[in-house]
C-alpha positions, -999 to +999 in steps of 0.1 A: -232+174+304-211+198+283-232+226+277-247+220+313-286+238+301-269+269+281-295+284+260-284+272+225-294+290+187-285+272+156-293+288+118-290+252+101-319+246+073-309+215+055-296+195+086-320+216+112-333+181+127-301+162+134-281+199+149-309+197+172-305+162+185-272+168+186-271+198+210-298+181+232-272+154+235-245+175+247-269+187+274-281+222+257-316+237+255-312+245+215-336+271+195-331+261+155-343+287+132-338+273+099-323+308+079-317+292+044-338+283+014-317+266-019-339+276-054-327+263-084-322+287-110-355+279-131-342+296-164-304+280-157-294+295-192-257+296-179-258+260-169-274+248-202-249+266-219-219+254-199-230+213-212-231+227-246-195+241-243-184+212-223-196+183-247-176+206-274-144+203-255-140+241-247-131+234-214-097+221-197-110+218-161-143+217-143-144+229-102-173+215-080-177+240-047-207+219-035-224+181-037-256+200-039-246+222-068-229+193-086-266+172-083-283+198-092-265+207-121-269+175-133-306+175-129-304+207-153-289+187-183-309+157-183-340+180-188-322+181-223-294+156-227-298+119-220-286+111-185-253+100-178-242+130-204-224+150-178-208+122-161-194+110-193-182+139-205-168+150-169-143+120-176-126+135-206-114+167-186-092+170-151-121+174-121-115+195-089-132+191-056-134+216-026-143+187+003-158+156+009-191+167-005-187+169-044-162+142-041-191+117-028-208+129-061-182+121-084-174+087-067-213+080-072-207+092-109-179+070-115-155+102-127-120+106-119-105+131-093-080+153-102-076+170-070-097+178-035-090+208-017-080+197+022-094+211+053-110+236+056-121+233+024-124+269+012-114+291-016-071+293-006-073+254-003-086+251-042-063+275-054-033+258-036-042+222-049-045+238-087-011+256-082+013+247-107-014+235-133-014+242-170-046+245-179-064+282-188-102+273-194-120+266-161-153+264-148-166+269-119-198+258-103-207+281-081-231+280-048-252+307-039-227+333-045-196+337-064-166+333-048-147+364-063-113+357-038-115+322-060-122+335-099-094+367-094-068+339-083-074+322-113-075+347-136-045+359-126-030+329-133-041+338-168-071+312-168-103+321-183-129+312-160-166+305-166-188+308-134-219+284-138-241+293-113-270+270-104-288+273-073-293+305-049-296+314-014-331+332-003-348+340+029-370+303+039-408+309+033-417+312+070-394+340+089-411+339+122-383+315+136-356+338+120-373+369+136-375+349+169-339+340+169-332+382+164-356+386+196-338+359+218-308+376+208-319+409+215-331+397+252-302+384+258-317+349+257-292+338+241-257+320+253-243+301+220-244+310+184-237+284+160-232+293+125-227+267+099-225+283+065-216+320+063-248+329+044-264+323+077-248+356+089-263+376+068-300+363+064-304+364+101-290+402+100-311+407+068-342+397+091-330+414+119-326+447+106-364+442+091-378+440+122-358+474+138-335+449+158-298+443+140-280+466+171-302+449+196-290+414+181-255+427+178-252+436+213-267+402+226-236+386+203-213+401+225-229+386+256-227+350+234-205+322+225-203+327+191-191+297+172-178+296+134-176+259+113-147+275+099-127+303+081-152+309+055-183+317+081-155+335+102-147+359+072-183+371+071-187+374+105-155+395+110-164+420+080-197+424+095-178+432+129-194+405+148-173+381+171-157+347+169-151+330+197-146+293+188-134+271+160-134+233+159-105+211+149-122+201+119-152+219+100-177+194+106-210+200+123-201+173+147-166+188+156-187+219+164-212+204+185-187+185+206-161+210+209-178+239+215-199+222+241-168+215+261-155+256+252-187+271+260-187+277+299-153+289+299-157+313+270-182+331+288-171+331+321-141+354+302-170+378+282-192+382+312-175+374+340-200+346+354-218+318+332-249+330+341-276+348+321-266+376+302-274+414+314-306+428+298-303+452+271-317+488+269-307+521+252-277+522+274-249+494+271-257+465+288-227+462+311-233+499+320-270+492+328-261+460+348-229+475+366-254+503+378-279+484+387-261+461+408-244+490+424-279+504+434-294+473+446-257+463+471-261+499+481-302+492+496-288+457+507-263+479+532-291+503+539-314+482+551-299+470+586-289+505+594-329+521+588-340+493+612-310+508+634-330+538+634-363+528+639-351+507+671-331+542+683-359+564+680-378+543+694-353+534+726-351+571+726-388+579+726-397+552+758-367+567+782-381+601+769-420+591+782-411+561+799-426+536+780-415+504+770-431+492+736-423+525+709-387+509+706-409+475+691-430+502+672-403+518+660-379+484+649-410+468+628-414+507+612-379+503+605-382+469+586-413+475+568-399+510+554-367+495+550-380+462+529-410+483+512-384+505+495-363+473+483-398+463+466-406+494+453-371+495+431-376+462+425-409+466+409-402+497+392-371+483+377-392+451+365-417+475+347-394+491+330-380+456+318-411+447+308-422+477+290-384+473+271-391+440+264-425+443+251-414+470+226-388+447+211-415+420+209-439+447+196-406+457+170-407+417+160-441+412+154-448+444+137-431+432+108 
């Protein structure tokens, strides 16, 4: 199968189940650490007043970023207008939609369309499908965050925008899986990231650096397949100078499933060199620690047949010397044990030290 057992971390909250099925399908061994929480802005005194200033007519076009946002905005109203009051009054004014999303929510509200931003559905593709258009007083649901790129192109278009913000973003309850996804990261236990909303990004960074391991997780990135839904998610991630590796054709969380499954092995044989498990990381870089490492062990592997060498010559030398005829066994099984016992010794003293590394970033994970 596609991903072939890679080691798979998805951030998704809302659609945490179905990512997981979906992974497992494509042959992946998937860690979900749900990193959102949606809260609805109790005191929504910015909402409330937006439905008084749109039932008055003060506005000549309403923007929906999000389904969710346009629901729950809606929910907001009818705790004081009669339902149906937003949806009516939605019809009197031009409606644009970034995506499929809001645009399910107006079909469901039976209110016209004025225009959807394409593929891939962000901020540039709402400006370009309003390009052109008279009208100057907009508002703008917002989700989460405000979309500043999207509120200075209007405005300096001369529109006079009002931001109606309605849910935000926090942290989910229960951080433990969040902190375990910085600790897999930090192993390097990780071989795909899959972001699917660019708030994501930061949360998991927010936790990270909470628990002492944000350079840790950084450097176990760079040992990843890290996959964006699309240029939104890939913004964040490249102001927070943190890779992107793969896009899909399409910003769907099925697109990314499928297509990064396919992209995955070959993406990391080019960042590490092999598809196997990433190098540990320590204090120094990780390549550096692996590349010496490896160096050290090939150099024993060479060593070994020529200390049995020895053993069997001092030994051959010993019994013409006294005329014996058994040191030269003596001597050869000297040679191996000596020869093996030192292999063991690095072996175990470079596992302790492992461990002991290991067990402080656990120790940094839980301490939180």
């Amino acid at each position: 199968m596609a991903f072939d057992g890679l080691r798979v971390l998805s951030l998704e909250s809302r659609r945490a189940v179905e990512i997981e099925r979906l992974i497992r399908n494509q042959g992946g061994d998937p860690f979900v650490a749900p990193s959102v929480r949606e809260v609805p802005l109790e005191q929504n005194t910015e909402a409330m007043h937006f439905a008084e200033r749109l039932f008055a007519g003060d506005f000549d076009m309403v923007i929906f970023l999000t389904g969710v946002g346009a629901k729950f905005l809606n929910q907001v109203i009818e705790t004081r207008w009669p339902a149906d009051s937003l949806a009516a009054a939605l019809r009197k004014v031009p409606v644009v939609v970034r995506g499929p999303k809001p645009a399910g929510v107006m079909r469901e509200w039976n209110v016209p369309i004025t225009a959807t931003a394409p593929e891939p559905n962000t901020w540039r593709e709402v400006l370009a499908v309003t390009e052109g258009r008279t009208e100057k007083r907009i508002a703008v649901q917002e989700y989460g965050r405000t979309s500043e790129e999207l509120i200075r192109g209007l405005e300096a278009r001369g529109a006079q925008v009002t931001k109606v913000p309605v849910y935000q973003w926090e942290l989910p309850e229960n951080i433990e899986p969040l902190k375990e996804a910085a600790r897999k990261l930090a192993l390097a236990e990780i071989d795909v990231v899959l972001f699917t909303a660019a708030i994501q990004v930061e949360h998991l960074f927010r936790v990270a650096e909470k628990i002492g391991l944000a350079e840790a997780a950084r450097r176990g990135m760079a040992h990843a397949v890290v996959a964006s839904i699309g240029p939104t998610t890939s913004e964040t991630l490249r102001e927070m100078n943190l890779p992107v590796d793969f896009e899909p054709s399409h910003p769907k969380m099925g697109f990314l499933i499928n297509e990064v499954a396919s992209a995955a092995a070959g993406i990391l044989k080019t960042k590490r060199g092999t598809v196997s498990a990433a190098p540990a990381l320590g204090d120094v870089s990780a390549n550096r620690k692996f590349a010496l490492r490896s160096a050290r062990y090939t150099s024993m592997a060479m060593s070994l047949p020529a200390g049995i060498l020895a053993g069997y010559l001092i030994g051959y030398g010993l019994d013409t010397w006294l005329h014996t005829s058994f040191l030269k066994i003596v001597f050869l099984i000297l040679g191996i044990v000596s020869a093996f016992a030192q292999l063991i010794q690095s072996l175990r003293r470079d596992m302790k030290r492992d461990q002991l590394q290991n067990k402080d970033i656990q120790g940094k994970g839980s301490a939180s």
